[in-house]
C-alpha positions as CSV (number, residue, x, y, z in Angstrom):
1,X,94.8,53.4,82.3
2,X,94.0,56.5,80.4
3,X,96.6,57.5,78.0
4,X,97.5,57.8,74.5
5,X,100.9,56.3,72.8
6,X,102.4,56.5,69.3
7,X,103.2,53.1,68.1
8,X,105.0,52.3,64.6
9,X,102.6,49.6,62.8
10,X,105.1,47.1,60.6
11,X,103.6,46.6,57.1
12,X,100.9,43.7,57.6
13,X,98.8,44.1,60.4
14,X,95.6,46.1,59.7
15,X,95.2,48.8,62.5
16,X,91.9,47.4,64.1
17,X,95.0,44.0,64.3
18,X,97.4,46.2,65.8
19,X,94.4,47.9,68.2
20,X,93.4,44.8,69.0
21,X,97.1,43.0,70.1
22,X,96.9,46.2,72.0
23,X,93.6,45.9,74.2
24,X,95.1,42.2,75.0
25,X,98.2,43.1,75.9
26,X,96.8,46.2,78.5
27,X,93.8,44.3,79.6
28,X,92.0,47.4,78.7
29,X,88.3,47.3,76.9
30,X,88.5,51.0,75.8
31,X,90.8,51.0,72.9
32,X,91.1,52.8,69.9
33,X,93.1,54.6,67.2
34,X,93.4,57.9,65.1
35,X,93.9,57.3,61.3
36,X,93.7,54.4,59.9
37,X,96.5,53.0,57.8
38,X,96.3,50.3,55.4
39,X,97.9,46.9,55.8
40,X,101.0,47.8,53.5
41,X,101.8,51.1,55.1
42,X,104.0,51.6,58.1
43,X,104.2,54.3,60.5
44,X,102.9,56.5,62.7
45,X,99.6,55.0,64.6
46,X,97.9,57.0,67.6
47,X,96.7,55.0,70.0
48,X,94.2,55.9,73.0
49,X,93.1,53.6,76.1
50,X,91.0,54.3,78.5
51,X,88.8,57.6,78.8
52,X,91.6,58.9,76.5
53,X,89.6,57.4,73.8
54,X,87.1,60.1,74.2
55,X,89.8,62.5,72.8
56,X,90.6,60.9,69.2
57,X,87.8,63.0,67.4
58,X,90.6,66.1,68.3
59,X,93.2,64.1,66.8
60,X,92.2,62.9,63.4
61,X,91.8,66.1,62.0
62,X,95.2,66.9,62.2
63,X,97.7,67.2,59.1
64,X,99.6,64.0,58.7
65,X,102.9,63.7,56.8
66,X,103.8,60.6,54.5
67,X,107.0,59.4,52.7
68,X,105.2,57.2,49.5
69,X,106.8,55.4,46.9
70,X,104.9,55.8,43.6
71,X,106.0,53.3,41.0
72,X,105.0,54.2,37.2
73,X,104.1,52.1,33.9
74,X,101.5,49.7,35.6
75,X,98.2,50.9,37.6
76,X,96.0,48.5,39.3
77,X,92.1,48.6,40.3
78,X,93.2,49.3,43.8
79,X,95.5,52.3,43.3
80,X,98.5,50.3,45.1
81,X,100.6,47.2,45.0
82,X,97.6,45.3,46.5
83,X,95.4,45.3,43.6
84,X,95.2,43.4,40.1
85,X,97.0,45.0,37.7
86,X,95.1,47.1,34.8
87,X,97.6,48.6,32.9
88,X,101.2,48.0,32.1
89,X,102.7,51.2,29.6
90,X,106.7,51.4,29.6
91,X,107.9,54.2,31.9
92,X,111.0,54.7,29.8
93,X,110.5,58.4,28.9
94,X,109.9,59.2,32.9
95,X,112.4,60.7,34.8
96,X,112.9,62.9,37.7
97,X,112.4,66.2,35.6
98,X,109.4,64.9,34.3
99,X,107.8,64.0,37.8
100,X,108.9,66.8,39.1
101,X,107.1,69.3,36.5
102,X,103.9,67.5,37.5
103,X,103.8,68.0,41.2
104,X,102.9,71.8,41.1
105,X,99.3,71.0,39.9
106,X,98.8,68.6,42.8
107,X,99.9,70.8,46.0
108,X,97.4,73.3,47.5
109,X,93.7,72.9,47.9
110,X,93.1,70.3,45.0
111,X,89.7,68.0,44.0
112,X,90.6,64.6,45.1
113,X,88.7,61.7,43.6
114,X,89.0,58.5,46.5
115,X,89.9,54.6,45.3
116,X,87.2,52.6,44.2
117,X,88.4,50.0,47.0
118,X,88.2,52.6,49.8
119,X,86.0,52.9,53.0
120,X,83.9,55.9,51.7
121,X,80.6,55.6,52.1
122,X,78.0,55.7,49.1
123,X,74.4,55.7,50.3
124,X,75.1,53.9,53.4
125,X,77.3,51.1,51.4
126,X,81.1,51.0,51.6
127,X,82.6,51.4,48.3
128,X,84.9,48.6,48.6
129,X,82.0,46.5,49.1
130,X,80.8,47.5,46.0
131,X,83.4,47.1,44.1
132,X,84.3,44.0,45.5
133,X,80.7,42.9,44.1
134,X,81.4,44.4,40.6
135,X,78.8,47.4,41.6
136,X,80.5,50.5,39.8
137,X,78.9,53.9,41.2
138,X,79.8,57.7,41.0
139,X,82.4,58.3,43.7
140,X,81.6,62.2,44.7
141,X,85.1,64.0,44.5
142,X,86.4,65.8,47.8
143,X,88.8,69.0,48.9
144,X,91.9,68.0,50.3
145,X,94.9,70.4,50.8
146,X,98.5,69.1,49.8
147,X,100.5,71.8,51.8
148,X,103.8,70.2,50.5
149,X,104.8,67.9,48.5
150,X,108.2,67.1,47.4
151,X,110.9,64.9,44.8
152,X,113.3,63.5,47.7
153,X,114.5,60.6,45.2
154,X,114.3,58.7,41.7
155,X,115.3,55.3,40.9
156,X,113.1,54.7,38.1
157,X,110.3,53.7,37.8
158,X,109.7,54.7,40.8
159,X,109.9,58.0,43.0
160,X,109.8,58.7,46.4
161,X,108.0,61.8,47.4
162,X,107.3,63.5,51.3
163,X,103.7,64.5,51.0
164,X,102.3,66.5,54.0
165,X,98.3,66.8,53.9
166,X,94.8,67.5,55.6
167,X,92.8,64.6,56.9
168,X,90.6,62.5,54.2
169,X,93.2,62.4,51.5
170,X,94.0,59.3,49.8
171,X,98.1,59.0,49.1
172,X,96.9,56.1,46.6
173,X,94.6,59.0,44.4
174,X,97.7,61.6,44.9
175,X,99.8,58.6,43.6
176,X,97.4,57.3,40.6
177,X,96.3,61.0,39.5
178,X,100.5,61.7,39.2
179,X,100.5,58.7,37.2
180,X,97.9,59.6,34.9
181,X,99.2,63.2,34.5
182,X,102.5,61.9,33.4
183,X,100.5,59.5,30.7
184,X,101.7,56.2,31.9
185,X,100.2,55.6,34.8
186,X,101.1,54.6,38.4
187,X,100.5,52.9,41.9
188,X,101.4,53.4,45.7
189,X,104.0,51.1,45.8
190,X,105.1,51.8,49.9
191,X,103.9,54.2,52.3
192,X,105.5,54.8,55.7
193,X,103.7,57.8,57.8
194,X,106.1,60.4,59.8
195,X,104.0,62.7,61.4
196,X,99.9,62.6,62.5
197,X,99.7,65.7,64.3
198,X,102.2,66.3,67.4
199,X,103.2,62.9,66.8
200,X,106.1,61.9,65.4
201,X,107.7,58.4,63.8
202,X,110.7,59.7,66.1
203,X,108.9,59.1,69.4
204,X,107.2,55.9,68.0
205,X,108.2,52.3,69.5
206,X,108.2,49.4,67.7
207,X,104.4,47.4,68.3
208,X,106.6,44.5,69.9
209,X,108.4,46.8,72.0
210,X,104.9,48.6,73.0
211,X,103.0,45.3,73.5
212,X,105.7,44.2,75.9
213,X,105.7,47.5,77.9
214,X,102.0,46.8,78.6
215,X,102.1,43.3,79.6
216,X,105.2,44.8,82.2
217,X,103.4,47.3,83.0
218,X,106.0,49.6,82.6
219,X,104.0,51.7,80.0
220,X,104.7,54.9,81.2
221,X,108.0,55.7,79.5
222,X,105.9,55.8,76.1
223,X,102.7,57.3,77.2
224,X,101.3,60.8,76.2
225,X,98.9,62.2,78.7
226,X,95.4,63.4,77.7
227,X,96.4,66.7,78.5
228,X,99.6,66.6,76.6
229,X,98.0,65.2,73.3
230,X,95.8,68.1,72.8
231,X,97.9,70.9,73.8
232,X,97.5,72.2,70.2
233,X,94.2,73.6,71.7
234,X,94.2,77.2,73.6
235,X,94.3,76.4,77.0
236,X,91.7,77.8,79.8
237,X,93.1,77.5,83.3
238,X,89.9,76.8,85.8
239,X,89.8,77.8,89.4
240,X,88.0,75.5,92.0
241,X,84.6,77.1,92.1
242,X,85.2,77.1,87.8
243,X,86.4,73.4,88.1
244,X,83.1,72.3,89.7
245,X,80.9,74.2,87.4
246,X,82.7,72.4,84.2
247,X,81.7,69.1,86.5
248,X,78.3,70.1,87.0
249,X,77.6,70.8,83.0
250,X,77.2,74.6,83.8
251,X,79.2,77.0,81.4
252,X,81.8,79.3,82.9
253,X,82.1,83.3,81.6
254,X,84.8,83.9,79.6
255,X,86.9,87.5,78.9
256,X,85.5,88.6,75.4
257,X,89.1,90.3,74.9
258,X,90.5,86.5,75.2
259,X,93.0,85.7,72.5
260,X,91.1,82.3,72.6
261,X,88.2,83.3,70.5
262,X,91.3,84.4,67.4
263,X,91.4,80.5,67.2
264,X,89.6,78.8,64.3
265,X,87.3,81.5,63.0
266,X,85.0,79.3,60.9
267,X,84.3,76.8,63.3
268,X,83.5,75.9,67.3
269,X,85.3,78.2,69.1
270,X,87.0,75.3,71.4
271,X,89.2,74.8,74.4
272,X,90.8,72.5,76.6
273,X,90.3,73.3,80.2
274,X,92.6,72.1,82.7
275,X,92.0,72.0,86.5
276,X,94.0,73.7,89.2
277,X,96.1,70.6,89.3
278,X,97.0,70.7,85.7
279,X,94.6,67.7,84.9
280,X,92.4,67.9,81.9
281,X,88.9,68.7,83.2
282,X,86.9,69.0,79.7
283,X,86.8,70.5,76.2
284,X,84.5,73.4,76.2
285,X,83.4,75.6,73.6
286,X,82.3,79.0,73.1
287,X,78.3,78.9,73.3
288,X,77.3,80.9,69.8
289,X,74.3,82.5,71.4
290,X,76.2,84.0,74.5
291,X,80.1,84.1,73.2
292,X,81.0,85.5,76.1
293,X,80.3,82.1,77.8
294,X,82.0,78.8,77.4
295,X,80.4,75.3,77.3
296,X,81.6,71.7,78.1
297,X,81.6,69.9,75.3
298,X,83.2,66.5,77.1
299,X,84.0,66.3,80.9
300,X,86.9,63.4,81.6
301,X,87.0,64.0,85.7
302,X,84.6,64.7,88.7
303,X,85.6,67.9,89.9
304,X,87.9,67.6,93.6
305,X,85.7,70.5,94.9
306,X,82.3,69.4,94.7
307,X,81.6,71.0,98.2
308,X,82.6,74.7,97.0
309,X,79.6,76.5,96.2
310,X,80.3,77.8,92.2
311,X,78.9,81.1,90.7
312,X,80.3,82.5,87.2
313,X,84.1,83.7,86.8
314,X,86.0,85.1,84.8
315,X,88.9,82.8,83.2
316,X,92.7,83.5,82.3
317,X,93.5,82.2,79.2
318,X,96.9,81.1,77.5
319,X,98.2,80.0,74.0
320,X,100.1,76.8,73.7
321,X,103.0,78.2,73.8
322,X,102.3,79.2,76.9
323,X,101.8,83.3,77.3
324,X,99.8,84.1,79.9
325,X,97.1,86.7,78.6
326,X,94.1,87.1,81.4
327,X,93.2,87.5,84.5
328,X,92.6,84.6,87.0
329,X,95.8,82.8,85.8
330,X,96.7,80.5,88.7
C-alpha cells in the first residue's frame, strides 16, 4: 500500500498515537506523518504508508492554516492550557477592538521566539527536556511568516482567530506574544488545523472512520496517490527511453526555455517526473553545474522499459495547472 490520506486527529491522541493505531490497522511497517500536532489540537494530519513515506519531506514545508482560541488574563509555563499556570491579570479592559489593534504587528515575516516546552533542539538536547529538568537556556529566535491572520470572534476572555502560516511556527508563541502585547497575558486555549498544504479538514475522515477503512480494506475512497499529493510541483512528463534513464540514476536534458526553472528561484530547482503511464517515477532536480540537465533526487519505481536502450532527451514540461509548454509532451 503506497498512499497518503488526510485524517482528522480528535483532541488526545499524540500523532506518533494516531500513526501508530494506523500502522496496526493497515498492517503496514512504513508509516508516517507530516506535521506534528499536539495532543490538544485537532485537525488536519497527513498521513503516508508505504513508499509514500519517502514523499513527506515535500509536504511539511507547506503553509498550514489554523483556527486557535487564545484565552487572555492567565499565561502558563507551557504557552497553552496544558501547562501550570504563571500568571493570572484580569482581562476586563480587553475586547475585540483591543485584539484586534494588535494583530497588525504579528502578520508578515515576524521573529518568533518557540515555547520553552517545545521539541527544538538546543545543542543536541530537546528543550522540553530541559525544561522539564529545570535547565533554562537561550532559545535562538526564528523567521516565520503570518500571511494572514484574522478576528473571526470574541467572547471574552477569549478570541478566536484563523491564522495561516509557514512551517516551524508555534500558534502557542503567536498566542502568548498577543497576550503579552495586550499587557495581560495569554494561552492557546484550542487549536483545530484546516489546511496543511493541498489538504483540507473538508476531505478529512474521522480516525475511527479511517482505521476501519483499513482493517476493510476498502481504503481507497480516502486515499491520495503519490502523484496527486505533490502535484504542487511543476511536472516533467518522461518518455520510455527518459523513464529508464530516471531508473538507472542518469540525468535527463532538460529545455533551458522551460517555465520549470521560474519555479523557486532561491532554492533546488525541483520536479516531479511522471512516467508515460502517469505514475510518479522520481523527484529530480536541476543539477547546478549543468542546469540544462535534471537529476533524480528520489526514484519510487523500476522503470517498465528497462530493455530500451536510453540516450539524453529533451523533456516537455507543464505547470500544475496543467498548460502544456514543450516539446515531447506525450
Amino acid at each position: 500500500m503506497d498512499a497518503i490520506f488526510t485524517v482528522d486527529k480528535p483532541v488526545g491522541p499524540t500523532s506518533h498515537n494516531v500513526v501508530a493505531r494506523i500502522r496496526r490497522a493497515s498492517g503496514q511497517r512504513r508509516v508516517g506523518h507530516a506535521g506534528t500536532l499536539d495532543p490538544l489540537a485537532s485537525g488536519v494530519l497527513v498521513i503516508a504508508l508505504g513508499t509514500a513515506t519517502r514523499l513527506l519531506e515535500y509536504l511539511t514545508s507547506d503553509d498550514k492554516t489554523y483556527v486557535a482560541d487564545v484565552t487572555f488574563g492567565v499565561t502558563t509555563r507551557t504557552y497553552d492550557r496544558e501547562g501550570d499556570v504563571v500568571t493570572r491579570t484580569d482581562p476586563a479592559g480587553i475586547d475585540a477592538t483591543v485584539v484586534e489593534s494588535q494583530l497588525d504587528r504579528f502578520r508578515g515575516t515576524i521573529q518568533q521566539r518557540p515555547p520553552a516546552f517545545s521539541a527544538v533542539s538546543v545543542n543536541g538536547k530537546r528543550m522540553y527536556d530541559l525544561a522539564r529538568r529545570g535547565i533554562e537556556v537561550e532559545i535562538p529566535v526564528r523567521t516565520v511568516t503570518i500571511s494572514s491572520l484574522t478576528l473571526d470572534e470574541w467572547t471574552p476572555p477569549t478570541a478566536r482567530l484563523t491564522v495561516t502560516c509557514t512551517k516551524g511556527t508555534y500558534i502557542r508563541s503567536l498566542a502568548h506574544d498577543i497576550g503579552e502585547s495586550t499587557g495581560v497575558g495569554a494561552h492557546l486555549s484550542g487549536l483545530r488545523r484546516t489546511r496543511s498544504g493541498r489538504f483540507v479538514i473538508d476531505d478529512a475522515p474521522a480516525l475511527e472512520d479511517l482505521l476501519e477503512a483499513l482493517r476493510q480494506r476498502s481504503w481507497h475512497r480516502f486515499a491520495t496517490s503519490p502523484e496527486t499529493a505533490i502535484d504542487h510541483l511543476p511536472t516533467i512528463h518522461l518518455s520510455l527511453v527518459q523513464a529508464r534513464d530516471i531508473d538507472q540514476g542518469r540525468p535527463i536534458l532538460a529545455a533551458a526555455s522551460s517555465p520549470v526553472y521560474a519555479t523557486n528561484p532561491d532554492g533546488p530547482r525541483r520536479a516531479r517526473a511522471l512516467d508515460p503511464e502517469g505514475r510518479l517515477a522520481a523527484i529530480v532536480t536541476a543539477d547546478p553545474a549543468r542546469p540544462d540537465f535534471w537529476r533524480p533526487e528520489k526514484v519510487f519505481h523500476t522503470a517498465p522499459t528497462s530493455q530500451l536502450p536510453s540516450h539524453p532527451t529533451t523533456v516537455g514540461t507543464h505547470e500544475p495547472d496543467g498548460s502544456n509548454t514543450g516539446d515531447g509532451y506525450p
